[in-house]
N, C-alpha and C positions, 0 to 999 in steps of 0.2 A: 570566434575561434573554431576548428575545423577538430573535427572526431572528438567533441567531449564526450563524458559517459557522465550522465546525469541521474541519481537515485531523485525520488518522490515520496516522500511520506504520507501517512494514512490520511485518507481524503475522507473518508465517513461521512459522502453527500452533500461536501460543499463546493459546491458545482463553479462559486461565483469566487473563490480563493482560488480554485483550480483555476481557471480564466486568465485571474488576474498577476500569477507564476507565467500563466506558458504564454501571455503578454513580456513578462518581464526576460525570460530564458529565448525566446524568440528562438525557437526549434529549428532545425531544417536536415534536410537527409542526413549528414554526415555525423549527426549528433545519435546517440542513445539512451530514450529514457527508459528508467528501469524503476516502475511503480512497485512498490514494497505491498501491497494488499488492504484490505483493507478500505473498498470502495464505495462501500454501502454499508447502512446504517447509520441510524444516531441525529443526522444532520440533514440538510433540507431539503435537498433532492439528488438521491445515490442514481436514479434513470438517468440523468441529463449529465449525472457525472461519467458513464459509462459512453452516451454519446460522444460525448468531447475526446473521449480516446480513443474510439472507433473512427471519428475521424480524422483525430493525429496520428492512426495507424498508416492514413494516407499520405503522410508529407516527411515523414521523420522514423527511426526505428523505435519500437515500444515492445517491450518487456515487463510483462505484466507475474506479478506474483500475487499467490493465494494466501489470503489472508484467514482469521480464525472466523472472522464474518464470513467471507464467503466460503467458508467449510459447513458454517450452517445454513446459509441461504442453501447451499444444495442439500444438505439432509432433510432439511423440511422437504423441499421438492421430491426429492426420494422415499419421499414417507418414512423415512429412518431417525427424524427428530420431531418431538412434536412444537407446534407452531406455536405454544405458551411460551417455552423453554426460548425457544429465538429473539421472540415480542419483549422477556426480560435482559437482553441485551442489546435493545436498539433495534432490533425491525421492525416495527412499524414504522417508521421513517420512510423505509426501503418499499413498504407495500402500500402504503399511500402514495408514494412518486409514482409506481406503477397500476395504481389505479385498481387494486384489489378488492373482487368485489365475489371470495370464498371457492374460485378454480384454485390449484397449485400449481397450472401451467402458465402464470401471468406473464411469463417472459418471450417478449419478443425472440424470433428464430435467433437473430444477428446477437443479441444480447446474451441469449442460453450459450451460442460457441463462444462468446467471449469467456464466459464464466468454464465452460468447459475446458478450454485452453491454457489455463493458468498455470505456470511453473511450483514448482515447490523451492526452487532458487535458480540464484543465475552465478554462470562466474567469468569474470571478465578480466583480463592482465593481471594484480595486482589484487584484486577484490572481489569478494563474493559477497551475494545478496541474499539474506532472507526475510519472511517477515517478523519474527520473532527473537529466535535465539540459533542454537545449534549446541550437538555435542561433539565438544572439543578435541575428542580421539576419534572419532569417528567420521571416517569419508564423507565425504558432502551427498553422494549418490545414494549414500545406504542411513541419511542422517531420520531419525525417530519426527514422525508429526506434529508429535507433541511438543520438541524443542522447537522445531522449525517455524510451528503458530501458534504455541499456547504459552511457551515460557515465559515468566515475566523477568527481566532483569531486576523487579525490586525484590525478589526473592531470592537470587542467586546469580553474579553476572559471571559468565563464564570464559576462564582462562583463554589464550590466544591458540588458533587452531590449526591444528597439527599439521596444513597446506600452508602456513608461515603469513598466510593470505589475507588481511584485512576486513573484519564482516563490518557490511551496511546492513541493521535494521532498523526497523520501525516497534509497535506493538504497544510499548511501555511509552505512556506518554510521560512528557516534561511540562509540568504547567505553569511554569516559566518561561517556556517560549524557544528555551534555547536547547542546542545540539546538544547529545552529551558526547564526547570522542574523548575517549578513555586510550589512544593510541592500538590497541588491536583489535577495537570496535568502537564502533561510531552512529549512535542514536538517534535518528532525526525525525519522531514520532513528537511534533512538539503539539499536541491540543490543541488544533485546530478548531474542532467544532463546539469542542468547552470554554472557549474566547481566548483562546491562543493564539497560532499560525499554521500554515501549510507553508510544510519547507521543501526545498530542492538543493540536492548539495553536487558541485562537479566534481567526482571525487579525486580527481588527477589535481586540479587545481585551488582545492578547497573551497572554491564559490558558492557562497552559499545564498540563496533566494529565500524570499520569506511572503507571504500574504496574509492577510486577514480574511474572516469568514466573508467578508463586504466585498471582497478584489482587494481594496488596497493595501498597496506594497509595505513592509515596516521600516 
């Protein structure tokens, strides 16, 4: 099918579920994937998860969003967080894939613009993306960081927002496996790396994809 727009949920390093979706979604120019954040950490190799979309940059459109992981992966690098505080939520993962061996420059050129490039959302016909949350009166343009990548939906989910416009996030996993779509938002952070899924939802057509940490399909 021609012009889908396709959300991704939090990959957190699993290179080989990532794979085994964009085997099953079978991309091509006219399609848009729109990765919710969330790319590193946790899980078994976030490096080779960043290659794979660097070079699905080349065949398809990709829409990468920032996630709370990569708000720290750059603070550490910025010397504005210390590297204990990250290592207690999953990086080491991340600096093992890269081969960490006490520089903070360990990121390939190609890699650092990726991470530097990163959206805070996206909005696209009918829906808008972020990786977390959002506040509900408040423009998408002028929306707070901390909703945007720290909120957790088990804390507070938030009312339908005020652009009438359907959010896709991720952030808040389901360790169930399954989507939550509460009708003016729609969860698809199902645990992938905790032996869940990596999910991909078409959001025009509700399709939804699913892998396991191994590739295979559910």
């Amino acid at each position: 099918m021609a012009d889908r727009l396709i959300a991704i949920g939090d990959i957190h390093g699993c290179d080989r579920a990532l794979r085994g979706l964009l085997r099953a979604i079978a991309p091509d120019a006219s399609d848009t994937l729109v990765f919710l954040g969330d790319f590193v950490d946790r899980g078994p190799n976030p490096r080779q998860v960043i290659e794979i979309i660097l070079q699905l940059q080349e065949i398809t459109r990709v829409v990468a969003i920032k996630g709370n992981h990569e708000e720290m992966l750059e603070a550490v690098i910025q010397h504005k967080l210390d590297l204990s505080m990250w290592l207690k939520h999953g990086g080491l993962s991340t600096l093992d894939s890269y081969e960490f061996v006490g520089e903070l420059d360990f990121l390939p050129a190609a890699h650092a613009a990726f991470f530097a490039d990163l959206q805070d959302y996206f909005e696209q016909d009918n829906f808008f993306f972020t990786h977390a949350a959002y506040d509900p009166l408040t423009d998408l343009p002028e929306q707070p960081w901390e909703e945007l990548r720290w909120h957790s939906l088990r804390d507070e989910v938030p009312a339908p927002h005020s652009s009438g416009k359907t959010a896709i996030v991720g952030h808040t996993a389901n360790p169930t496996g399954d989507c939550v779509d509460l009708g003016h938002l729609i969860c698809i952070d199902t645990f992938c790396y905790g032996g869940g899924f990596l999910t991909a939802l078409d959001v025009h057509r509700r399709a939804v994809w699913q892998a396991k940490n191994d590739g295979t399909l559910r």
